[in-house]
N, CA, C and O atoms as a MOPAC input file, in Angstrom:
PM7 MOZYME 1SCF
protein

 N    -17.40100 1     5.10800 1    -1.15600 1
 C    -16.13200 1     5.66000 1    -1.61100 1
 C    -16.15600 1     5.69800 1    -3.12600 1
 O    -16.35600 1     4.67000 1    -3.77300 1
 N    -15.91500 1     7.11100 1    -3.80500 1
 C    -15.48800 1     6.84000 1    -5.19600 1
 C    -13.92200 1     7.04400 1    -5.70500 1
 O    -13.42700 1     8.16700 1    -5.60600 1
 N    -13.37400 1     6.26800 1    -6.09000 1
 C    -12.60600 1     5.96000 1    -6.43300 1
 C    -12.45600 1     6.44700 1    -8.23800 1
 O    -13.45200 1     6.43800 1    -8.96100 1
 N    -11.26500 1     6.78900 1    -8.68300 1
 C    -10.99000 1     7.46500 1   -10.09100 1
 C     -9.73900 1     7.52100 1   -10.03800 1
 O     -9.16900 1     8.37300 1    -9.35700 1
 N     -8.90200 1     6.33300 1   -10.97700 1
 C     -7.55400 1     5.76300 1   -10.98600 1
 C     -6.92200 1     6.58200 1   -12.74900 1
 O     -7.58300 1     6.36400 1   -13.76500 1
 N     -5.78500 1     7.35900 1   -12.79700 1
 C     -5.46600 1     7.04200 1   -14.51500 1
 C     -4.60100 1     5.54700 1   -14.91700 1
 O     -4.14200 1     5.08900 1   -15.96400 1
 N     -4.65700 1     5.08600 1   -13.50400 1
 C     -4.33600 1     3.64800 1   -13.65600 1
 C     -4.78100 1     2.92000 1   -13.15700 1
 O     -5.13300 1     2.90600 1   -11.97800 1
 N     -4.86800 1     2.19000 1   -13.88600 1
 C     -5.45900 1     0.93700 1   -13.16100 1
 C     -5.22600 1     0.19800 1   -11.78500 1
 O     -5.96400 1    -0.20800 1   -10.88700 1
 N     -3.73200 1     0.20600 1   -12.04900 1
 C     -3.27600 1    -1.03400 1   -11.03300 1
 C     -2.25000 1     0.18000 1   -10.56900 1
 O     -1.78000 1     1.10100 1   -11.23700 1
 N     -2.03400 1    -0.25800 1    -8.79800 1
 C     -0.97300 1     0.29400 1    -8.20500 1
 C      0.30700 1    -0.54200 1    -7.72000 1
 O     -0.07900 1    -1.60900 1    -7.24100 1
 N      1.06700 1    -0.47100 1    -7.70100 1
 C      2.36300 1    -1.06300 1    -7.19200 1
 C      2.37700 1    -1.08000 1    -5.89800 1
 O      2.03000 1    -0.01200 1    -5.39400 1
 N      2.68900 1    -2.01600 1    -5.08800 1
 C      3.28300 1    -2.19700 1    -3.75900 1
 C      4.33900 1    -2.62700 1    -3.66700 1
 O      4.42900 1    -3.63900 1    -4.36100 1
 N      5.60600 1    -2.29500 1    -2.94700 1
 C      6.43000 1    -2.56900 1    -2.51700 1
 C      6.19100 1    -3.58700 1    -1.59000 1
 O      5.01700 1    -3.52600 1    -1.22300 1
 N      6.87900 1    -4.60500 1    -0.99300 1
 C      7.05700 1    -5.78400 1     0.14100 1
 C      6.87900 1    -4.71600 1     1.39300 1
 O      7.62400 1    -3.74700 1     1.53600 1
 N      5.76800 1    -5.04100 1     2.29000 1
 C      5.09300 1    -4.22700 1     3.62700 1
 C      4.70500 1    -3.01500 1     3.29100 1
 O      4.47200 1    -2.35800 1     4.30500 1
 N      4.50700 1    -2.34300 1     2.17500 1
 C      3.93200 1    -1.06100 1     1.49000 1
 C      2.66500 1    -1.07000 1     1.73000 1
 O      1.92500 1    -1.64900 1     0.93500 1
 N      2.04400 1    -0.31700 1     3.08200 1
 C      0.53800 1    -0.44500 1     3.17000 1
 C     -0.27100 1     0.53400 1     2.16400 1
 O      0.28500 1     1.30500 1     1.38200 1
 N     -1.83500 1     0.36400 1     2.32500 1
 C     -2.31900 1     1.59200 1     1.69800 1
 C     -3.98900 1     1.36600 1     2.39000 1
 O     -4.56900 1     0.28500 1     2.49000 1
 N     -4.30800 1     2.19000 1     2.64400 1
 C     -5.45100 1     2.24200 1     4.13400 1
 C     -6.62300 1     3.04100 1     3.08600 1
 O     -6.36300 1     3.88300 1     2.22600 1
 N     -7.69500 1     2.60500 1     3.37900 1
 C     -8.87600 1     2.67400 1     2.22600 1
 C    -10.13900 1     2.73900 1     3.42000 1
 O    -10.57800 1     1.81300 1     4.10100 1
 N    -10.42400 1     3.76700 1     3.40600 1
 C    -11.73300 1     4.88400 1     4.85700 1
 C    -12.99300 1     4.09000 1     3.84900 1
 O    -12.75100 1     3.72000 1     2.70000 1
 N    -13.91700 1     3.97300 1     4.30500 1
 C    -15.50000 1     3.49800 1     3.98500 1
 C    -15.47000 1     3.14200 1     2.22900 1
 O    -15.91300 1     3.68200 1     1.21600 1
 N    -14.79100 1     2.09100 1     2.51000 1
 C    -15.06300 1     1.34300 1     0.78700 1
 C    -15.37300 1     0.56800 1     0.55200 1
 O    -15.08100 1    -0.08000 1    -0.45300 1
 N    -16.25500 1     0.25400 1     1.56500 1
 C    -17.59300 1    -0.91200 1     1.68900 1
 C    -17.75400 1    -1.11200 1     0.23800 1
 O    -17.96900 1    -0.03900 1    -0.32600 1
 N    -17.72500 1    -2.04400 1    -0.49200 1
 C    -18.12200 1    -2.29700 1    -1.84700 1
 C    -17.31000 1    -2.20700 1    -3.21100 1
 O    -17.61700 1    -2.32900 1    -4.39600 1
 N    -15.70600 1    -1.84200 1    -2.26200 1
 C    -14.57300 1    -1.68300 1    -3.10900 1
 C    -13.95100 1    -3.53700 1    -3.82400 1
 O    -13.99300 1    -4.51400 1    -3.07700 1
 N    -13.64500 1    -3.60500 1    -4.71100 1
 C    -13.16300 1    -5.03500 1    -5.20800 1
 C    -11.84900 1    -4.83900 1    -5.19000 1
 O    -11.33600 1    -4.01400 1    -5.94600 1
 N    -11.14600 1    -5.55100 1    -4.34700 1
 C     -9.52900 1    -5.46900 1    -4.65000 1
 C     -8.83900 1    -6.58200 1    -5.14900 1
 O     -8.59600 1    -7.49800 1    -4.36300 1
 N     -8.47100 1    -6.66500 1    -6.34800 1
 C     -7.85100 1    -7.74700 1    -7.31400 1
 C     -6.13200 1    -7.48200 1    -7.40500 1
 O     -5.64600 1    -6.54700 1    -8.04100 1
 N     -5.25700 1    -8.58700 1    -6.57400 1
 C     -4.23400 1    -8.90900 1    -6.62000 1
 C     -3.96600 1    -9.37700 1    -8.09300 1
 O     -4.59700 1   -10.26600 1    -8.66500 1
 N     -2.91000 1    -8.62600 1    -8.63200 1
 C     -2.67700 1    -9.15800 1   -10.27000 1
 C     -1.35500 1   -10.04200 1    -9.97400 1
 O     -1.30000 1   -11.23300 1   -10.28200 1
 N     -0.29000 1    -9.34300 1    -9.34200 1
 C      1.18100 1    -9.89400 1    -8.83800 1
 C      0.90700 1    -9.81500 1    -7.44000 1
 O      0.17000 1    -8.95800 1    -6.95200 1
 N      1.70400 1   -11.01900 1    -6.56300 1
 C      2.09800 1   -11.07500 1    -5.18200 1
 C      1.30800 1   -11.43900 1    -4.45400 1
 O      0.69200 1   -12.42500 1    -4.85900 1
 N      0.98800 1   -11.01500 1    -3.36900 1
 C      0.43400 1   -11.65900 1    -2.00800 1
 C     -0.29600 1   -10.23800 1    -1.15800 1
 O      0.48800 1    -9.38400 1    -0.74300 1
 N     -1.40900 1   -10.09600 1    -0.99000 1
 C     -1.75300 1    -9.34800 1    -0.22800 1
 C     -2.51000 1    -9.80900 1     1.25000 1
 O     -3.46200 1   -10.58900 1     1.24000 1
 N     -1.83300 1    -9.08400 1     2.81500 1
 C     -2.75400 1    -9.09900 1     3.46600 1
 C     -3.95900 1    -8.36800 1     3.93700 1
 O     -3.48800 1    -7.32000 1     4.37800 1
 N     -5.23500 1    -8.32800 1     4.09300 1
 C     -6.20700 1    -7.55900 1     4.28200 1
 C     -6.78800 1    -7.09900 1     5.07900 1
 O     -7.71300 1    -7.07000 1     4.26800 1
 N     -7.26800 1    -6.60800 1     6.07000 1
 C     -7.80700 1    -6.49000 1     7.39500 1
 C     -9.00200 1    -5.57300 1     7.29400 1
 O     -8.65700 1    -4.46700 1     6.87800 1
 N    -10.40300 1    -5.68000 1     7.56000 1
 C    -11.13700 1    -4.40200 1     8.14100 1
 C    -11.62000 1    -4.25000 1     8.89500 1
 O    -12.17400 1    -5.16000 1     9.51300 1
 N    -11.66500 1    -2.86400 1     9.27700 1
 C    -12.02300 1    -2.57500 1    11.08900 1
 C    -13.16800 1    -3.44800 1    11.20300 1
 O    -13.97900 1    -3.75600 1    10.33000 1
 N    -13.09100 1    -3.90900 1    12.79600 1
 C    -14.42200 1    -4.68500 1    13.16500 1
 C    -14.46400 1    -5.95100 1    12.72100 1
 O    -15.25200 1    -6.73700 1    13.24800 1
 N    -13.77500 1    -6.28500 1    11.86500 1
 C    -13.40500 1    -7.76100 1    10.96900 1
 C    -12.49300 1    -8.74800 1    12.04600 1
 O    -11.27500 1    -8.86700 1    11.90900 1
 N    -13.25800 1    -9.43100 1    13.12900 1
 C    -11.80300 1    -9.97200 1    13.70500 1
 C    -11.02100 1   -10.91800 1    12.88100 1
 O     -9.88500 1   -11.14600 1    13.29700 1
 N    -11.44600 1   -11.60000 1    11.64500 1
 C    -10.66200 1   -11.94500 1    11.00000 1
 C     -9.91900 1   -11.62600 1     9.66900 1
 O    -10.74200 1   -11.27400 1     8.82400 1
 N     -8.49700 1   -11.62900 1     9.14100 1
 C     -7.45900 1   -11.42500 1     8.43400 1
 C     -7.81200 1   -12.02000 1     7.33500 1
 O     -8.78000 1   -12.77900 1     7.39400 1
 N     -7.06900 1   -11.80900 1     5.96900 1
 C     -7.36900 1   -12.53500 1     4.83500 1
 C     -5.80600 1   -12.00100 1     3.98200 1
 O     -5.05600 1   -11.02500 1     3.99400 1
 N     -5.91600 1   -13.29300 1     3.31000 1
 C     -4.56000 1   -13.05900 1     2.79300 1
 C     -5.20700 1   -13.73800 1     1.19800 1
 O     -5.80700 1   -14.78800 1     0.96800 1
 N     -4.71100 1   -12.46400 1     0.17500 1
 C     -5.58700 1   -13.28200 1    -1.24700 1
 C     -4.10800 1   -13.15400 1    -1.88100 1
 O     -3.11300 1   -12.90700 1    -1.19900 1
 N     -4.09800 1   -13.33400 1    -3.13500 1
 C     -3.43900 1   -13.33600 1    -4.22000 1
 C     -3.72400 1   -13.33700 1    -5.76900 1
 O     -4.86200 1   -13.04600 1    -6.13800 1
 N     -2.89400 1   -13.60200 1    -6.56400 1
 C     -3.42100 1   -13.51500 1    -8.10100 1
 C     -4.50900 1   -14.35300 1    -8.19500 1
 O     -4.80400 1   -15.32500 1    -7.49900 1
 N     -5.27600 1   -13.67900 1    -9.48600 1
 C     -6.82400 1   -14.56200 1    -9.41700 1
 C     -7.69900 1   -15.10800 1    -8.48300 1
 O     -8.39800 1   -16.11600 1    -8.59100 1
 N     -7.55200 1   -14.11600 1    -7.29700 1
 C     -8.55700 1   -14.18800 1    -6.45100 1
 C     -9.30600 1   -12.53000 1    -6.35000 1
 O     -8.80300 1   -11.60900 1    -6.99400 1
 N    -10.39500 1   -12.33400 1    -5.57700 1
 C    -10.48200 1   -10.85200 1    -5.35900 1
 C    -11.36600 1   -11.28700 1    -4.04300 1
 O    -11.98900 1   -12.29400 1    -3.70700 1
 N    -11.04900 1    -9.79400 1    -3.38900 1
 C    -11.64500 1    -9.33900 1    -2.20900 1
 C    -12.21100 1    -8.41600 1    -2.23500 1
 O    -11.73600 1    -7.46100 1    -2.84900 1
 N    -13.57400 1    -8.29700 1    -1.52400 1
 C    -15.01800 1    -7.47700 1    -1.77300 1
 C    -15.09400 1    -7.01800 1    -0.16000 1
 O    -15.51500 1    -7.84700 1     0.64700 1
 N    -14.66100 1    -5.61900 1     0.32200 1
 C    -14.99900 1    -5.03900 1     1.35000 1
 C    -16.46600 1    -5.10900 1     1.86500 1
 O    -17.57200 1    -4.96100 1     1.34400 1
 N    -16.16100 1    -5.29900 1     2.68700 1
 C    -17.67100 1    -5.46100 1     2.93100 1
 C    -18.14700 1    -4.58200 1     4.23200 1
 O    -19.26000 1    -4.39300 1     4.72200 1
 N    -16.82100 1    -4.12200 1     4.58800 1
 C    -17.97400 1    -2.83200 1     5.91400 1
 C    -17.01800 1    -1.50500 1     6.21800 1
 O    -15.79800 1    -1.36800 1     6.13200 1
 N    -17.74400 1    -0.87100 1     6.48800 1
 C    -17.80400 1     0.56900 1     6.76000 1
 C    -15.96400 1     0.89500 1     7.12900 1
 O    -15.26200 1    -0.08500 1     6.87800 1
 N    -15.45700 1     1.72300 1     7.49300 1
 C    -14.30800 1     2.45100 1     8.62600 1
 C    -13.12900 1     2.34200 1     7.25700 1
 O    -13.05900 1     2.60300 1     6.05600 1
 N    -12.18000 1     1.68200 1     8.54700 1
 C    -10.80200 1     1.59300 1     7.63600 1
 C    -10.64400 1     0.69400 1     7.03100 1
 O    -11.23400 1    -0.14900 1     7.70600 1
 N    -10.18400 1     0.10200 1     6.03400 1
 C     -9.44700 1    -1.56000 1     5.40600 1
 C     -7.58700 1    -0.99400 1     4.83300 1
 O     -7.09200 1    -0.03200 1     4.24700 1
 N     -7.03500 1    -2.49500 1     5.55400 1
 C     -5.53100 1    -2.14100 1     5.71900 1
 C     -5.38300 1    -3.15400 1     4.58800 1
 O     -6.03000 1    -4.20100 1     4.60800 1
 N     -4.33500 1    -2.78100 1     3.36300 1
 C     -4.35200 1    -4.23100 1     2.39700 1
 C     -2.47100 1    -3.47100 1     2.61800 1
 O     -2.08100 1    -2.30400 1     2.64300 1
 N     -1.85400 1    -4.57300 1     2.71700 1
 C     -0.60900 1    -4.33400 1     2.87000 1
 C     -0.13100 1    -5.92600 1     1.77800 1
 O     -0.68700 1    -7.01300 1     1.62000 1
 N      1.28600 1    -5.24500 1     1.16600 1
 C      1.82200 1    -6.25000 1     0.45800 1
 C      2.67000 1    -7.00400 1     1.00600 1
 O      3.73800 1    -6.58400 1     1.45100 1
 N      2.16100 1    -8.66400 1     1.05600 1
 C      3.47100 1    -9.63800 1     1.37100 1
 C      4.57200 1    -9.51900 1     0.85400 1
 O      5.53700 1    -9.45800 1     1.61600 1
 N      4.76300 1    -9.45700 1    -0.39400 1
 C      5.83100 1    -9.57900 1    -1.08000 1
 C      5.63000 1    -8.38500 1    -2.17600 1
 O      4.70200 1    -7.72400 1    -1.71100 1
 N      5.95700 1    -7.90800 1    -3.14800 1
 C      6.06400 1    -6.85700 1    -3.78600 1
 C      4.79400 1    -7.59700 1    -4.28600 1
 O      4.53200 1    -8.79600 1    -4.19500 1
 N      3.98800 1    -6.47900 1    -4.89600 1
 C      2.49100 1    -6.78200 1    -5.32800 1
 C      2.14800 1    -5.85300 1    -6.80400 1
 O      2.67200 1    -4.74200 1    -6.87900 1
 N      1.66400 1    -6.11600 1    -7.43600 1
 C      0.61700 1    -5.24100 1    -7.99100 1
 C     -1.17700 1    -5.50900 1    -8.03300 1
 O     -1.77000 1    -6.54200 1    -8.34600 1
 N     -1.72400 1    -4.23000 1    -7.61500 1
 C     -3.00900 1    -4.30800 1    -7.16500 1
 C     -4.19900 1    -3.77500 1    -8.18300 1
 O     -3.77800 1    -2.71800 1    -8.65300 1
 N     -5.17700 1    -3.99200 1    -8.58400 1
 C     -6.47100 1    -3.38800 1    -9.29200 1
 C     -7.43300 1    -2.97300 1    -8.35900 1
 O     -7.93500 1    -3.88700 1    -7.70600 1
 N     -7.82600 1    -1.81600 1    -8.12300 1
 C     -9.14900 1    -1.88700 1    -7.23100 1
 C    -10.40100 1    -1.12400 1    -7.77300 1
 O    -10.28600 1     0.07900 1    -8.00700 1
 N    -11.40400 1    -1.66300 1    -7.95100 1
 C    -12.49900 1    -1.33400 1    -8.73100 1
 C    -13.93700 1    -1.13600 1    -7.88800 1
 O    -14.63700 1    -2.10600 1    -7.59500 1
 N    -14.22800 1     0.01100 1    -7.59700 1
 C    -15.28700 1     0.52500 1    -7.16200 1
 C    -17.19600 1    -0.30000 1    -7.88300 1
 O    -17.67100 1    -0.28700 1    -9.01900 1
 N    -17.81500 1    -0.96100 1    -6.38800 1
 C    -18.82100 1    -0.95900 1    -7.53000 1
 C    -19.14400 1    -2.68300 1    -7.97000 1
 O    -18.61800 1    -3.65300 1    -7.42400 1
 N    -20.14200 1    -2.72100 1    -9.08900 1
 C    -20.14500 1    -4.10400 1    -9.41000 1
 C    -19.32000 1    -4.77800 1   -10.07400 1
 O    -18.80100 1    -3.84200 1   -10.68100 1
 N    -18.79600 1    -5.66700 1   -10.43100 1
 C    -17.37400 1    -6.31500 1   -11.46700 1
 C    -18.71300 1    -6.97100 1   -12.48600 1
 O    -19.73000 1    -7.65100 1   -12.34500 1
 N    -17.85700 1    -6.18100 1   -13.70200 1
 C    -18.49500 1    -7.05900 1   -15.22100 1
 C    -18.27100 1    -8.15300 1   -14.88800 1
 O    -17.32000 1    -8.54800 1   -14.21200 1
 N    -19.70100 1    -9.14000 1   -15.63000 1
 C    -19.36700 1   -10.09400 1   -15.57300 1
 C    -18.97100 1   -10.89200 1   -16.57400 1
 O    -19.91300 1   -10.78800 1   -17.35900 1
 N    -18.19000 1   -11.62500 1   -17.06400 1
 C    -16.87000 1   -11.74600 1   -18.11700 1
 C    -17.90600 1   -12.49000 1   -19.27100 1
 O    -18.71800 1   -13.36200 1   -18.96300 1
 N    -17.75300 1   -12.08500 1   -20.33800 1
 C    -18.46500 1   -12.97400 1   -22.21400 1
 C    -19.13100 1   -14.65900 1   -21.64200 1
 O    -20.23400 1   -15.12200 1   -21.93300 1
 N    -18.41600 1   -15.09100 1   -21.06500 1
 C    -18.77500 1   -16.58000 1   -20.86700 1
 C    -19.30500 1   -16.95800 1   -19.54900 1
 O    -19.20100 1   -18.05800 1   -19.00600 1
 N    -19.89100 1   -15.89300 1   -19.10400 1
 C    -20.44000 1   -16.19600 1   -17.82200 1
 C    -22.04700 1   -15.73100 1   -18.08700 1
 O    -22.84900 1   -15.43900 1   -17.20000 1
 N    -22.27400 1   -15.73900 1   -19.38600 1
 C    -23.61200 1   -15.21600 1   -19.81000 1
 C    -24.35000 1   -16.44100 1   -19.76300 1
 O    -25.54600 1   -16.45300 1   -20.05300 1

């Protein structure tokens, strides 16, 4: 999946889903709120939040729906790795 944002981060409303087709390799970084996550074939759920991230990891659909009002980053690809992690 390529992905090309003029923003960065998207807003979720509280239960505001947003459904993401083959983004195997997509990084989704909760900045505000609570997100839950699901992907096809995944029998298990994940629920992240600020300063955590979640790394798709297979093929089909992924459901990230907001617990509570959210704001989201999602970044296609490898994540820089930050000045002090050199």
């Amino acid at each position: 999946m390529n992905l090309r944002l003029d923003s960065p981060d998207l807003c979720l409303e509280a239960g505001q889903l947003l459904s993401l087709d083959d983004a195997s390799g997509m990084h989704i970084l909760p900045r505000a709120g609570t997100l839950w996550i699901t992907e096809e074939g995944e029998p298990r759920d994940f629920v992240v939040g600020p300063g955590e991230a979640f790394v798709v990891t297979r093929a089909g659909r992924t459901l990230v729906q907001a617990v509570v009002p959210a704001r989201v980053a999602l970044r296609d690809g490898p994540m820089p790795r930050a000045a002090n992690d050199a």
